[in-house]
N, C-alpha and C positions, 0 to 999 in steps of 0.2 A: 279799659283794654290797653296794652302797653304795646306800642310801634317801634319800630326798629329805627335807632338813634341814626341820622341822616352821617354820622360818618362810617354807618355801619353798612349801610345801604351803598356806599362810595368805594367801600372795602369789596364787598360782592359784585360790583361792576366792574370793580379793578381784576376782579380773581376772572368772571367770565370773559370779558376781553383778552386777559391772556390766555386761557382755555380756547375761546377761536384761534388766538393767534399758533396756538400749538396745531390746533386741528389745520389747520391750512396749512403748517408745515408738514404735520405728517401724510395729506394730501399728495403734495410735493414728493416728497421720500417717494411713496408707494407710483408716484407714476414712471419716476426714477427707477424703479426696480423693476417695472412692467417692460420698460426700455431695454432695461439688461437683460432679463429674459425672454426677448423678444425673438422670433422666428427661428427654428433650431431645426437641422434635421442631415441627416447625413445617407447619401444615395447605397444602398447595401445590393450591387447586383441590378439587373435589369426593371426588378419588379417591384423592389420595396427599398423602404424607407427607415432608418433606424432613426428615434424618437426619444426625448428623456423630458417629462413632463414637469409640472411643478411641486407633484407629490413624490419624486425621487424613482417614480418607475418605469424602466425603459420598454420600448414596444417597436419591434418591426410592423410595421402599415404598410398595406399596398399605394403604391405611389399614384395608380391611375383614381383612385378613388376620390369622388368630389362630395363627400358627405362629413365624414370623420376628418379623414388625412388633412384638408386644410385646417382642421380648429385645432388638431394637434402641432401642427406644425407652427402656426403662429400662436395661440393661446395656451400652449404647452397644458390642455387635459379639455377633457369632454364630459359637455353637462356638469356645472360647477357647480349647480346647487346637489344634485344626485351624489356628484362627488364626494359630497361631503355629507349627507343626508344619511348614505349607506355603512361606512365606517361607524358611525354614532347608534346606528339601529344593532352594529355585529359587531357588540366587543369582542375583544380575545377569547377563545374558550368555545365558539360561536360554530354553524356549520349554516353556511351558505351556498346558494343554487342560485348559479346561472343561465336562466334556460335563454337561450338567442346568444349565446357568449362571443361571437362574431372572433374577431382574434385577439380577445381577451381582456380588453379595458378595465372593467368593472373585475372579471377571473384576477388581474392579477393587483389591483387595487387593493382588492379588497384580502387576499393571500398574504399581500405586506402590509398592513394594516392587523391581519391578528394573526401574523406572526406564526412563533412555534408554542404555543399556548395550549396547554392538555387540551385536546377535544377540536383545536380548531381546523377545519377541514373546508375546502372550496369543491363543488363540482358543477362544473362547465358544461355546459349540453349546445350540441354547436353541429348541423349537419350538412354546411357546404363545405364541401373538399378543399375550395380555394384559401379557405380561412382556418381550417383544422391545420394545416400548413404551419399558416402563423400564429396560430394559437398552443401549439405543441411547442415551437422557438419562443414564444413568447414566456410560456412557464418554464421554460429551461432557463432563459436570458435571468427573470426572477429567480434565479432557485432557493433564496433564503426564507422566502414565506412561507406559508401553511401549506401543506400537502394539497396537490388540486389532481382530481379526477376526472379524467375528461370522457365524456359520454357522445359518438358521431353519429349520433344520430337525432331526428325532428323527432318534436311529444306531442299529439292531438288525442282525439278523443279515443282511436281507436287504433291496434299496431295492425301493420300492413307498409306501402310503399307509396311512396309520393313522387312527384315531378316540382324541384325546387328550381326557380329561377332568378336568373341574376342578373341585372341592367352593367354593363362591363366595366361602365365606370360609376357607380354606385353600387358595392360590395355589402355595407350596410342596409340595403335596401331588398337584398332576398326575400321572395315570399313563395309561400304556396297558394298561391293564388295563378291563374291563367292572366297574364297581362302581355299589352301590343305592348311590341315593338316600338312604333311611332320614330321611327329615328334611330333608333339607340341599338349598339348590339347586343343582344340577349345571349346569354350560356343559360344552360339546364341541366341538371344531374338528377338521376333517379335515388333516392335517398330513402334509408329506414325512416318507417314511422312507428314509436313505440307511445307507450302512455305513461305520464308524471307517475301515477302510482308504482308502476312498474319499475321504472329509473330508481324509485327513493322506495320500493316496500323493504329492502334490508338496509337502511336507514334508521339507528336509532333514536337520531333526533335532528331535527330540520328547523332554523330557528328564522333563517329571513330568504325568502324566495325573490328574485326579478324576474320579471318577465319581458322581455320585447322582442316581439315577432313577427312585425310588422302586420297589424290585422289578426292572426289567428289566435289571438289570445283567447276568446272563447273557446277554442276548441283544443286548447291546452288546461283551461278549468276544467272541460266538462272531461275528463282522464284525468282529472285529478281529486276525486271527493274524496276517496283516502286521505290523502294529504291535506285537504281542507280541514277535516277534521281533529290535526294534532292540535295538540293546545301549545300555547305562546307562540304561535307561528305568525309572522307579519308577511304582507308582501308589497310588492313596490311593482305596481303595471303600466306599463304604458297604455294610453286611452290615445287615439288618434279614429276619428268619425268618418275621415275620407278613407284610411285605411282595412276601417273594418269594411266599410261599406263596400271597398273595392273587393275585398276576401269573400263576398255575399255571408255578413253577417250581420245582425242588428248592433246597432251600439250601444244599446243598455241592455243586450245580454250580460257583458261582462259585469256592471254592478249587480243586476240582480240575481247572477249568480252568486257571488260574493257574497251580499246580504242574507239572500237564501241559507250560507252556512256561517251565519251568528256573523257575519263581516261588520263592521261599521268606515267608511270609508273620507279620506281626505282628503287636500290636493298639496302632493310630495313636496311640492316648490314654497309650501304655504310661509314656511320658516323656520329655522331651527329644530322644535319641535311639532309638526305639524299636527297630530295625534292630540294636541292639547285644547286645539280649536273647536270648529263648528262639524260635524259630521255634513259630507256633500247631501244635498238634495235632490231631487228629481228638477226642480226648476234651477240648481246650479247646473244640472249635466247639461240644461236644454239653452242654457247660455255659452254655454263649451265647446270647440272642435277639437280640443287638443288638449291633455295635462297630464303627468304622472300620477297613477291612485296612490296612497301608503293604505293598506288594509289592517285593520287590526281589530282583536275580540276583548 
């Protein structure tokens, strides 16, 4: 059996050492860049905030909001892995749904990201009034991406009208759900409630849905078995335990709806490609309070 000649051995410790020593500089660089990109935000008017992140997309934010606004403002973009997670699932060419589009994060990320590309299309589904506001400026501000549609109204299971509420300084955190007070001031608007099928049946192709709606994601599946069933369809949901629970929902509704329609199920954050891993289990959910799904058949 032939061994590796000890100057050769001497040559490969030489190469690896300087391979750290690069890594440590580029450490260095990258914290350096973190620095220069550091806290960015300009006052636009009383109520909001203009924003320019690290993926080059500007965004008015409400300035009272203590959910988004700060990680925009210092960490210039929201939910890093997602960030990048959703671009890679919606090449150019792509037609994308944003149901929860708040004032348009992910809507206009993902708009400049596929571009003017035959077929690529965004639609925003978004039903408080405070943030249709900025989600209309916000696709204006973008206007070079995909065409985005925007839809003002909530998707459950069934259409009719709802009572959406909003903690005043947590904008992102609307729900239809009945919640105190406890402190905080509460706004409410009486809002459409239509159904996912409904929104996308003249839809002729639907390739990556999100969902985040704070809890009622079940009841945005169950109006949507239509749409469950196109083919190559993925989707990306938010999973939160105390959320659903507070909407009076179970939490493994939502996977086993899913499942129910040929789903196999991830967790978004897993890596890169998370779809190439272990399909979650019932004993991963029951270790879980919190994760993004990636869904796919």
């Amino acid at each position: 059996m032939e061994t590796e000649a000890p100057d050769g051995i001497e040559a490969m410790a030489a190469r690896l050492a300087a391979m750290e020593q690069r890594l440590v500089g580029m450490e260095r660089v990258l914290r350096e860049i973190r620095q220069l990109v550091g806290p960015f935000a300009v006052p636009m008017g009383p109520d909001d905030l203009l924003v320019q992140t690290i993926h080059q997309v500007k965004y008015l934010v409400p300035a009272r909001d203590m959910v988004m606004t700060p990680q925009l403002v210092v960490y210039r973009q929201w939910e890093a892995q997602l960030s990048a997670l959703l671009p890679r699932l919606c090449p150019p060419g792509s037609v994308f749904v944003d149901v929860g589009a708040n004032f348009g994060y992910f809507t206009c990320l993902l708009a400049a990201r596929l571009g003017r590309a035959a077929g690529s299309r965004v639609i925003a589904i978004e039903p408080n009034p405070d943030l249709l506001r900025l989600l209309h400026a916000n696709v204006g501000i973008n206007w070079s991406g995909a065409p985005v549609r925007i839809e003002p109204v909530a998707v459950a299971e069934s259409p009719g009208a709802m009572v959406l509420t909003i903690p005043d300084d947590r904008s992102a955190n609307g729900t239809l759900a009945p919640i105190a007070a406890e402190g905080r001031t509460l706004r409410t608007h009486r809002v459409t409630v239509t159904r996912l099928d409904d929104v996308l049946r003249d839809e002729p192709r639907v390739d990556l849905i999100k969902i985040d709606v704070e809890g009622f994601e079940p009841a945005v599946l169950r109006g949507a078995t239509e749409t469950l069933a196109r083919d190559g369809l993925r989707l990306v949901i938010e999973w939160s335990v105390p959320q659903l629970r507070e909407a009076g929902f179970d939490p493994m509704e939502t996977p086993r709806l899913l499942e129910a329609a040929g789903y196999r199920l991830f967790e978004a954050e897993a890596g890169p490609d998370p779809a190439a891993g272990t399909p979650l289990t019932a004993a991963d959910f029951a270790a879980r309070t919190y994760c993004n799904l990636l869904a796919v058949r």
